[in-house]
Gaussian input, Z-matrix of N, CA and C with variables (Angstrom, degrees):
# hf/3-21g

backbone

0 1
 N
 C     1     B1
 C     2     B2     1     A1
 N     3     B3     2     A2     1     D1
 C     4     B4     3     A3     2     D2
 C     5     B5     4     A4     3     D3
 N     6     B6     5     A5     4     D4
 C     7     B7     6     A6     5     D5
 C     8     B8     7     A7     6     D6
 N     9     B9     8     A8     7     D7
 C    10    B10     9     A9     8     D8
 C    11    B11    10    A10     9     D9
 N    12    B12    11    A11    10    D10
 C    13    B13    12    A12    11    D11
 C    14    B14    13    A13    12    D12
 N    15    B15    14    A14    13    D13
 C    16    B16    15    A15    14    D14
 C    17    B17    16    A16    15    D15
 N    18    B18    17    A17    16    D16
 C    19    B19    18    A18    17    D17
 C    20    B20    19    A19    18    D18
 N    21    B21    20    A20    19    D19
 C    22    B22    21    A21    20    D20
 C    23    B23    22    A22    21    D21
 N    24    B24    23    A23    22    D22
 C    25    B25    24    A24    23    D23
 C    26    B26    25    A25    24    D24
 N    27    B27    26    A26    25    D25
 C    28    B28    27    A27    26    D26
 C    29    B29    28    A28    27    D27
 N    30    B30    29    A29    28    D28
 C    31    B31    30    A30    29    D29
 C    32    B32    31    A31    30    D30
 N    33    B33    32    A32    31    D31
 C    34    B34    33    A33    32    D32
 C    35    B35    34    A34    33    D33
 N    36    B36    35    A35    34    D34
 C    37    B37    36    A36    35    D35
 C    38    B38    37    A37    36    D36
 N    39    B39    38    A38    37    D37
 C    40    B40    39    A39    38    D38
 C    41    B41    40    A40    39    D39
 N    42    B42    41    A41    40    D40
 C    43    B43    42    A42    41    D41
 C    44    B44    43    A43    42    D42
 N    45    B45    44    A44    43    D43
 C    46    B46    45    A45    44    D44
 C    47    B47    46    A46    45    D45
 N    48    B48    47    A47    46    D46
 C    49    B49    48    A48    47    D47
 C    50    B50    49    A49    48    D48
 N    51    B51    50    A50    49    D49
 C    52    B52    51    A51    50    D50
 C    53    B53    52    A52    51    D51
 N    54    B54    53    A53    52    D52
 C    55    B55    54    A54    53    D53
 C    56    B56    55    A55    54    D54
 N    57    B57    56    A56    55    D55
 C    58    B58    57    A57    56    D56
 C    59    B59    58    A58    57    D57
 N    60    B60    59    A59    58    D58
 C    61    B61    60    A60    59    D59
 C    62    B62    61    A61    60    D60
 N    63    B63    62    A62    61    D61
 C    64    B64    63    A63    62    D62
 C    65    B65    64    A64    63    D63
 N    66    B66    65    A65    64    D64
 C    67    B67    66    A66    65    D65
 C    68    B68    67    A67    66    D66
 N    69    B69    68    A68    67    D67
 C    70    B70    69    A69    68    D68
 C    71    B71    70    A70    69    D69
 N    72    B72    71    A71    70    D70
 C    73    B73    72    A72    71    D71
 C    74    B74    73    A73    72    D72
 N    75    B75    74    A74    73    D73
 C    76    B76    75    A75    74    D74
 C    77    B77    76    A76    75    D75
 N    78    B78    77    A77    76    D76
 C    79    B79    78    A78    77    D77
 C    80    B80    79    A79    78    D78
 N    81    B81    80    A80    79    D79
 C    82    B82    81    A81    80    D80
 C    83    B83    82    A82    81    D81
 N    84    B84    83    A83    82    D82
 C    85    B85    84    A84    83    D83
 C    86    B86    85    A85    84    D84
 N    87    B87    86    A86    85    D85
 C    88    B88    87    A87    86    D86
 C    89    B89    88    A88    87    D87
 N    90    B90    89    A89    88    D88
 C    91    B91    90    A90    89    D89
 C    92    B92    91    A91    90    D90
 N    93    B93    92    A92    91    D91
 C    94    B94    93    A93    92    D92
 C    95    B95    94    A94    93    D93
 N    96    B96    95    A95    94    D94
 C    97    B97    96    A96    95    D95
 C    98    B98    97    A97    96    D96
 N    99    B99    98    A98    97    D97
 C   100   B100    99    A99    98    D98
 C   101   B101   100   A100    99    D99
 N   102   B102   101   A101   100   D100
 C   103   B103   102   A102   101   D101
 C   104   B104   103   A103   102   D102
 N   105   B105   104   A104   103   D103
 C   106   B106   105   A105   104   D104
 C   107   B107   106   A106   105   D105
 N   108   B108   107   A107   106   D106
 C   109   B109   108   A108   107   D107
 C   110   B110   109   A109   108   D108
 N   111   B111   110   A110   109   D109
 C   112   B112   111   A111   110   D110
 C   113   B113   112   A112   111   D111
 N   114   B114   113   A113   112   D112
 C   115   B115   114   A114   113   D113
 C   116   B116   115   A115   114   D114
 N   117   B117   116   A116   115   D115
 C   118   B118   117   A117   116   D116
 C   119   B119   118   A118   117   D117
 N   120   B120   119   A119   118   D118
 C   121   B121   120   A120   119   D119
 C   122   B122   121   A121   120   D120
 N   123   B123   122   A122   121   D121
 C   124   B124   123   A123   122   D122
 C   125   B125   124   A124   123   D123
 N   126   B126   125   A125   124   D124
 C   127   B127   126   A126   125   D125
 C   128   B128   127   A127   126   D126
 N   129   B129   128   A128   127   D127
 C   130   B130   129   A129   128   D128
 C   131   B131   130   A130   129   D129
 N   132   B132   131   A131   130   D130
 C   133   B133   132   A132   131   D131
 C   134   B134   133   A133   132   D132
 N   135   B135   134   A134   133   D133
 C   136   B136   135   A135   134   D134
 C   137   B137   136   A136   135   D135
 N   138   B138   137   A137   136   D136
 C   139   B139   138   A138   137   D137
 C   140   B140   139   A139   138   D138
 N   141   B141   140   A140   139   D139
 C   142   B142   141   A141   140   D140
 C   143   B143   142   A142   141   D141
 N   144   B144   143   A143   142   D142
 C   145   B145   144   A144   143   D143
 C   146   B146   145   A145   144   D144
 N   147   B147   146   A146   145   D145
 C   148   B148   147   A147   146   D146
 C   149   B149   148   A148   147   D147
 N   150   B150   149   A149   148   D148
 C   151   B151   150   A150   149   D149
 C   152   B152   151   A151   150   D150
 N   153   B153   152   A152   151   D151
 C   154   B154   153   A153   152   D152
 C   155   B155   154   A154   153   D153
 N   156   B156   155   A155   154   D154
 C   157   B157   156   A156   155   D155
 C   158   B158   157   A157   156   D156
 N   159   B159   158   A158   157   D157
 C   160   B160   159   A159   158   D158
 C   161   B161   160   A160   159   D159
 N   162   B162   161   A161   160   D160
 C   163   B163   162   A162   161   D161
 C   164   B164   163   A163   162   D162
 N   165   B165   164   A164   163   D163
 C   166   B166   165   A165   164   D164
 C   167   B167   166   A166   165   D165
 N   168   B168   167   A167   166   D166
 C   169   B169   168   A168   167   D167
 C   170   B170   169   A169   168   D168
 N   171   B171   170   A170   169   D169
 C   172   B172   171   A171   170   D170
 C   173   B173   172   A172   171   D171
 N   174   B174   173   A173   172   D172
 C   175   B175   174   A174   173   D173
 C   176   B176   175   A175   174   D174
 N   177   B177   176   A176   175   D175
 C   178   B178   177   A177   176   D176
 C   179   B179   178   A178   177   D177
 N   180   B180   179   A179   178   D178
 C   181   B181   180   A180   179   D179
 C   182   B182   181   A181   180   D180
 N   183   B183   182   A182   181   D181
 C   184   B184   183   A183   182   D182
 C   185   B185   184   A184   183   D183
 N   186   B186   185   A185   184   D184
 C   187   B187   186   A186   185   D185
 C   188   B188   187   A187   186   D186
 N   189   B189   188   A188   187   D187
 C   190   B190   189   A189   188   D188
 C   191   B191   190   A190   189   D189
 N   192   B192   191   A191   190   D190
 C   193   B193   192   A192   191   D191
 C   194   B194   193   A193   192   D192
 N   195   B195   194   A194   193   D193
 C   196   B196   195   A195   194   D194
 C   197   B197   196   A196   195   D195
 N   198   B198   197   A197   196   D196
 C   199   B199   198   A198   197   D197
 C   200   B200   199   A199   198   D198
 N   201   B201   200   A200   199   D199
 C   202   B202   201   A201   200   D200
 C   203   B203   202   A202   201   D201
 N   204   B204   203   A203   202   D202
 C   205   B205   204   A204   203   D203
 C   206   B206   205   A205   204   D204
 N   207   B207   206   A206   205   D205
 C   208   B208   207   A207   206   D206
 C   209   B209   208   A208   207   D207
 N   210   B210   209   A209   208   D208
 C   211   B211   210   A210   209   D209
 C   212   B212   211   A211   210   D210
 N   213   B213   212   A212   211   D211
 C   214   B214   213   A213   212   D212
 C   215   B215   214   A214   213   D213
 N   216   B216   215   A215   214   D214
 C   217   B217   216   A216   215   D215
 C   218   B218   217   A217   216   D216
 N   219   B219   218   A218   217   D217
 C   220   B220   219   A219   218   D218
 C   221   B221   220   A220   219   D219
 N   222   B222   221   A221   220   D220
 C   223   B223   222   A222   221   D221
 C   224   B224   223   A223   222   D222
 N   225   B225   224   A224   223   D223
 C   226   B226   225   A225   224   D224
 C   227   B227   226   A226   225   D225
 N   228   B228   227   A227   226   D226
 C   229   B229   228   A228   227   D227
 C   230   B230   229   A229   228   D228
 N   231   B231   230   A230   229   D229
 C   232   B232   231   A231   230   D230
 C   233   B233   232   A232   231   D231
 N   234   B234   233   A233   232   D232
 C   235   B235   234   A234   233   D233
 C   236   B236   235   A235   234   D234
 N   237   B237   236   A236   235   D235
 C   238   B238   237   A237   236   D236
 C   239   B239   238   A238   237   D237

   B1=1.4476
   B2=1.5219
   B3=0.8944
   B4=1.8964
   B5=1.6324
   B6=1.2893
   B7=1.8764
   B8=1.3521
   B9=0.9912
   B10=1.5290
   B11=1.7226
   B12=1.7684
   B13=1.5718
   B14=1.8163
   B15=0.9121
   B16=1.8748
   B17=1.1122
   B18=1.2888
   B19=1.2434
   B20=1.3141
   B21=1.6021
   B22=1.2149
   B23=1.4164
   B24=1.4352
   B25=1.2942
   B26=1.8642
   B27=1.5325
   B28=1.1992
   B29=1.3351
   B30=1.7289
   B31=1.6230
   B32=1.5110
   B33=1.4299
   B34=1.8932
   B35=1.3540
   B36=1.7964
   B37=1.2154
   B38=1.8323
   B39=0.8867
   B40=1.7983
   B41=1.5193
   B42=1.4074
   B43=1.4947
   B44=1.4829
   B45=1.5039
   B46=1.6231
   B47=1.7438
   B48=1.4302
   B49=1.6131
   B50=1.8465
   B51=1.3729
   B52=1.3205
   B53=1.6171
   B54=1.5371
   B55=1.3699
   B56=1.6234
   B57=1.5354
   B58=1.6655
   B59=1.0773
   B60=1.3520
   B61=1.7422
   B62=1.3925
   B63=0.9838
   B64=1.7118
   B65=1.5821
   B66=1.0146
   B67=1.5533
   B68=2.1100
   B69=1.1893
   B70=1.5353
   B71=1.7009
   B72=1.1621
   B73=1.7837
   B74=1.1441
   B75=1.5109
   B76=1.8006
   B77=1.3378
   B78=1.3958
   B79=1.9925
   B80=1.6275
   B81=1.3589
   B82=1.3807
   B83=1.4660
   B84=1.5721
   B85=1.4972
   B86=1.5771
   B87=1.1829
   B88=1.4005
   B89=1.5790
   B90=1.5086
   B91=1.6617
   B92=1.4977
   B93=1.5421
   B94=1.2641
   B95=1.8445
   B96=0.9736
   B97=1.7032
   B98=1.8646
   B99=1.7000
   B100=1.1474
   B101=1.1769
   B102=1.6373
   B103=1.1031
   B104=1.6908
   B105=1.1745
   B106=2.0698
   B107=1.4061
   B108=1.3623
   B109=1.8148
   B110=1.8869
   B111=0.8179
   B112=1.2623
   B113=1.9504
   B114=1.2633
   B115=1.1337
   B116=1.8034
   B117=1.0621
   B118=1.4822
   B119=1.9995
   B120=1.2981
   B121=1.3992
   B122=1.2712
   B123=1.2290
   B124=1.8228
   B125=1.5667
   B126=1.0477
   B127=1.4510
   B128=1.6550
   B129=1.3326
   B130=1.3568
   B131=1.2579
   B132=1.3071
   B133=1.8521
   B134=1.9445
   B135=1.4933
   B136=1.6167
   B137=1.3762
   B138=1.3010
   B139=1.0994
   B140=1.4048
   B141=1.8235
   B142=1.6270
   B143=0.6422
   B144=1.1368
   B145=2.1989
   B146=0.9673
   B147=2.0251
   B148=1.2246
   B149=1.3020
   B150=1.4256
   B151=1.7824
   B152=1.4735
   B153=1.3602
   B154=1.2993
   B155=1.7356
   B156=1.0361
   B157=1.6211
   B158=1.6607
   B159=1.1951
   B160=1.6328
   B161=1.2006
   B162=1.2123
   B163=2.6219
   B164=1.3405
   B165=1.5192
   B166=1.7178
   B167=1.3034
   B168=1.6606
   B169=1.5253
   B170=1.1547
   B171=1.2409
   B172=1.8420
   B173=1.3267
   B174=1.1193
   B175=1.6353
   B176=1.7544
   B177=0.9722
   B178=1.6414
   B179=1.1885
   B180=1.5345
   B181=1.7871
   B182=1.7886
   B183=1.1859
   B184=1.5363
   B185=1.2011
   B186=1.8148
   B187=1.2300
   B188=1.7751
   B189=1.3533
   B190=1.4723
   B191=1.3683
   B192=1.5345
   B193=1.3742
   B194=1.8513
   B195=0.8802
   B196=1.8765
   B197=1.9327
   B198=1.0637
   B199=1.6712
   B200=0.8044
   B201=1.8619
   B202=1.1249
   B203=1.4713
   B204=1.4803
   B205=1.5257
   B206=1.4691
   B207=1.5735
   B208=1.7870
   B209=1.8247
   B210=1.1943
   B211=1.4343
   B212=1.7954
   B213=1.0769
   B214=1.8062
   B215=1.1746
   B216=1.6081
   B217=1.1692
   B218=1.3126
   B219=1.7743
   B220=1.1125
   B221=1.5478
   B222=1.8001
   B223=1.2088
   B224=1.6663
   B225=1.2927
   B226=1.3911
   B227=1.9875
   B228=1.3217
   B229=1.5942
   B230=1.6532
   B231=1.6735
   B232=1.3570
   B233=1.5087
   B234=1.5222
   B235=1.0372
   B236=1.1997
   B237=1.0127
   B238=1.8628
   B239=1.3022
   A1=108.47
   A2=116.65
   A3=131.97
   A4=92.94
   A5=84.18
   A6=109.95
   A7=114.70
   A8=127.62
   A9=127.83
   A10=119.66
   A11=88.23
   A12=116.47
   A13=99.04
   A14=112.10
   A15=159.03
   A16=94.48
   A17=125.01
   A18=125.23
   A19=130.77
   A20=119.84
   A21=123.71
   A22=95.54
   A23=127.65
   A24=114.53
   A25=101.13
   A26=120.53
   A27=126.84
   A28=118.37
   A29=93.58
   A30=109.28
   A31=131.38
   A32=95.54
   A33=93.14
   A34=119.50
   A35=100.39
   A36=107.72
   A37=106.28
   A38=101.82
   A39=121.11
   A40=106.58
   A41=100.64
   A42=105.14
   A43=121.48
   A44=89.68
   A45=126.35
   A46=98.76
   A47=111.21
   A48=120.25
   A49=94.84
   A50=116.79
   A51=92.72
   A52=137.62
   A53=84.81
   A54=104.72
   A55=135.10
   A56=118.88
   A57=133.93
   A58=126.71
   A59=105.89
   A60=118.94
   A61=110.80
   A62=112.66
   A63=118.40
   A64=96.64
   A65=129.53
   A66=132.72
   A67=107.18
   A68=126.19
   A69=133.19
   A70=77.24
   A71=124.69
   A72=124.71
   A73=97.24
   A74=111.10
   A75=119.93
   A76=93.30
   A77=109.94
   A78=106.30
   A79=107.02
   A80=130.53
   A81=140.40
   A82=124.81
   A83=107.83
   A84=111.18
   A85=137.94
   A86=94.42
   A87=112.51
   A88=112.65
   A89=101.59
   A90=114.38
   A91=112.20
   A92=100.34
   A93=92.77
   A94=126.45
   A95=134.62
   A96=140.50
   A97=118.41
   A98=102.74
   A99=112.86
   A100=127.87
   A101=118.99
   A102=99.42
   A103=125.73
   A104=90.41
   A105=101.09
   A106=114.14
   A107=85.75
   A108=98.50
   A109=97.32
   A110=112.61
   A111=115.40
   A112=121.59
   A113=103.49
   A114=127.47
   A115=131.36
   A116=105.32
   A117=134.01
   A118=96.23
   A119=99.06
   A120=114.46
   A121=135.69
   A122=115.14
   A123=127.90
   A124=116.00
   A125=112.21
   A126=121.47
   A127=88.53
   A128=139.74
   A129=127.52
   A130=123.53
   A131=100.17
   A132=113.02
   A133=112.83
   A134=101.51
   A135=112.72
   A136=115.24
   A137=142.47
   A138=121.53
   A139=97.07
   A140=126.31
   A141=121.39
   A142=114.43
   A143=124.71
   A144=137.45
   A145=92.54
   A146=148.77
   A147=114.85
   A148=127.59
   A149=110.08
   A150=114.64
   A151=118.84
   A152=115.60
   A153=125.03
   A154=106.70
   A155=119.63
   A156=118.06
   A157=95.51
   A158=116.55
   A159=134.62
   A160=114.70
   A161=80.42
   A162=97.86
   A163=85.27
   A164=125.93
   A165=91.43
   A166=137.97
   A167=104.37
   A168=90.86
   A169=121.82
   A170=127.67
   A171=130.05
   A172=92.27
   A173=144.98
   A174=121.04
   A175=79.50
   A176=145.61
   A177=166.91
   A178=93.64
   A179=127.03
   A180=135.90
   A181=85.79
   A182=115.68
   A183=152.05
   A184=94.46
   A185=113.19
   A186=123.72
   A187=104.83
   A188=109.30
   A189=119.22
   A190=130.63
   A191=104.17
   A192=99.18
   A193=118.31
   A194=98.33
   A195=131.98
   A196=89.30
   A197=143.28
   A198=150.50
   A199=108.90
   A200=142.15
   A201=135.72
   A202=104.62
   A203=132.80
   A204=148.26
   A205=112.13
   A206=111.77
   A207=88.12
   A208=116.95
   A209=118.56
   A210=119.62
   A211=98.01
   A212=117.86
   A213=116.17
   A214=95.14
   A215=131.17
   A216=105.19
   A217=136.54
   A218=109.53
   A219=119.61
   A220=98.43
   A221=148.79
   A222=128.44
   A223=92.75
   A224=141.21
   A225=112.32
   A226=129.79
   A227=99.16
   A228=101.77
   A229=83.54
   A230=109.37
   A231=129.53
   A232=108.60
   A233=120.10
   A234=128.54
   A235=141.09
   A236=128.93
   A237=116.77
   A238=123.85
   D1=143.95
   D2=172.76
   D3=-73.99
   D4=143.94
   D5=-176.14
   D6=-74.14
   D7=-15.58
   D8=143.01
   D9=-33.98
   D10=-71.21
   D11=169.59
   D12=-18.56
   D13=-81.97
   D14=-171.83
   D15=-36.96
   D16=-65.00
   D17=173.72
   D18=-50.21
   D19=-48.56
   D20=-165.19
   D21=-80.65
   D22=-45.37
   D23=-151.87
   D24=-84.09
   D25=9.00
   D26=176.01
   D27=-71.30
   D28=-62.66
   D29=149.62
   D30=-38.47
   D31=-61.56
   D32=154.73
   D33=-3.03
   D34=-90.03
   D35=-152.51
   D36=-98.07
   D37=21.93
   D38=159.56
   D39=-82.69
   D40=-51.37
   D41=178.41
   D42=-39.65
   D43=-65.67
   D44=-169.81
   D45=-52.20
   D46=-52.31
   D47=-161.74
   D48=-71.78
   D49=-18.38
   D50=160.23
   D51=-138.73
   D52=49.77
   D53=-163.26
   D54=39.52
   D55=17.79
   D56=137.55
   D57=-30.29
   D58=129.24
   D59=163.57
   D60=-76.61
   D61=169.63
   D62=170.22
   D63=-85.76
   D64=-30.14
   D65=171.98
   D66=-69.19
   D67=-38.75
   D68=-177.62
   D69=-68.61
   D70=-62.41
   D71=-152.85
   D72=-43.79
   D73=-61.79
   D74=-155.73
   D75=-53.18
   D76=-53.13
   D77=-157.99
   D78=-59.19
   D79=-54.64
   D80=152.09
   D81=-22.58
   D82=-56.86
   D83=167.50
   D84=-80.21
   D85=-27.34
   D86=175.12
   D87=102.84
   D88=-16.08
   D89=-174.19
   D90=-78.23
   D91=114.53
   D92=-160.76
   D93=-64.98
   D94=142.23
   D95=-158.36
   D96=-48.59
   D97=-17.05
   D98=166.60
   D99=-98.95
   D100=-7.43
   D101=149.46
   D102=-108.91
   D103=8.60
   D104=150.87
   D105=-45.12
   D106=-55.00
   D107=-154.56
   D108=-78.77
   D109=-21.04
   D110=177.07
   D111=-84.07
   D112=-21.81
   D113=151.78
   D114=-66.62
   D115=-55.12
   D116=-179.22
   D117=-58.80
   D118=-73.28
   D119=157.81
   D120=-32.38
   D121=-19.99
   D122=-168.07
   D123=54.91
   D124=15.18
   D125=-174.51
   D126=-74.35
   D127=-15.26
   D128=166.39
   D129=-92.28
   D130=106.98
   D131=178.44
   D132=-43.21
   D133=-22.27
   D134=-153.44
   D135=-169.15
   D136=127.94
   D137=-179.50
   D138=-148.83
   D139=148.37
   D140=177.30
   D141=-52.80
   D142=166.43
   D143=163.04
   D144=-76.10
   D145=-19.92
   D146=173.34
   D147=-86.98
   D148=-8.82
   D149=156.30
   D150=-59.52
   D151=-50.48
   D152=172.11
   D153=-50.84
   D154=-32.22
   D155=-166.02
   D156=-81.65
   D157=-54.78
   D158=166.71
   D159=-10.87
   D160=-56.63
   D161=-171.85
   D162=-79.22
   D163=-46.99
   D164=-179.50
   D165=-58.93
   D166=-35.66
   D167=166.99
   D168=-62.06
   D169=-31.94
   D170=-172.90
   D171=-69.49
   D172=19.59
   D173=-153.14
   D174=-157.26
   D175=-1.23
   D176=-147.45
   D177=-1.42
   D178=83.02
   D179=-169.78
   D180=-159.70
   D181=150.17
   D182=147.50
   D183=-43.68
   D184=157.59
   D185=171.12
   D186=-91.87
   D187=-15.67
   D188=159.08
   D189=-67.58
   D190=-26.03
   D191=171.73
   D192=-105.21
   D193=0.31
   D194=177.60
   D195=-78.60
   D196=-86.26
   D197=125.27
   D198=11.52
   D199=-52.30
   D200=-144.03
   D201=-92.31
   D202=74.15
   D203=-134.62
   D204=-154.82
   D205=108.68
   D206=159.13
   D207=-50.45
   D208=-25.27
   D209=-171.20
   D210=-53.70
   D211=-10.20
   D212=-163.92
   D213=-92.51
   D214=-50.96
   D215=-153.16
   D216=-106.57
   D217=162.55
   D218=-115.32
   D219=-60.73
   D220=-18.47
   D221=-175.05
   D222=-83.66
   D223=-15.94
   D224=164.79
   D225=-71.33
   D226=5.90
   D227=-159.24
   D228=-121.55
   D229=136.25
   D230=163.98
   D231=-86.38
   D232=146.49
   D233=143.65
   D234=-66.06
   D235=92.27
   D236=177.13
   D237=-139.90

């Protein structure tokens, strides 16, 4: 899967594991809900590590434990 992929569905089940909206995230993170959803979605070709760091605080997890994913490693992630 492309790291986009990886990403969203990480968040996913971050979400899920603590019963969060993508709307509770934004308000918590500060990141605003459209570009959640645009994330979540894969509609983002690319996104900073400081957005990614963002949802962790809203999500009150490490960017190590946010990473800490079979979804990361490296034979599950395509290059492109």
């Amino acid at each position: 899967m492309k790291l986009n992929e990886a990403v969203s569905k990480r968040i996913t089940e971050l979400l899920r594991q603590r019963n969060m909206t993508q709307y509770s995230l934004s308000l918590k993170s500060g990141v605003p809900q459209s570009t959640l959803s645009t994330i979540i979605n894969c509609t983002f070709p690319s996104m900073k590590l400081r957005i990614i760091y963002e949802i962790c605080e809203g999500l009150e997890i490490t960017l190590g434990e946010f990473f800490d994913s079979p979804l990361f490693k490296r034979e599950n992630i395509i290059d492109e």
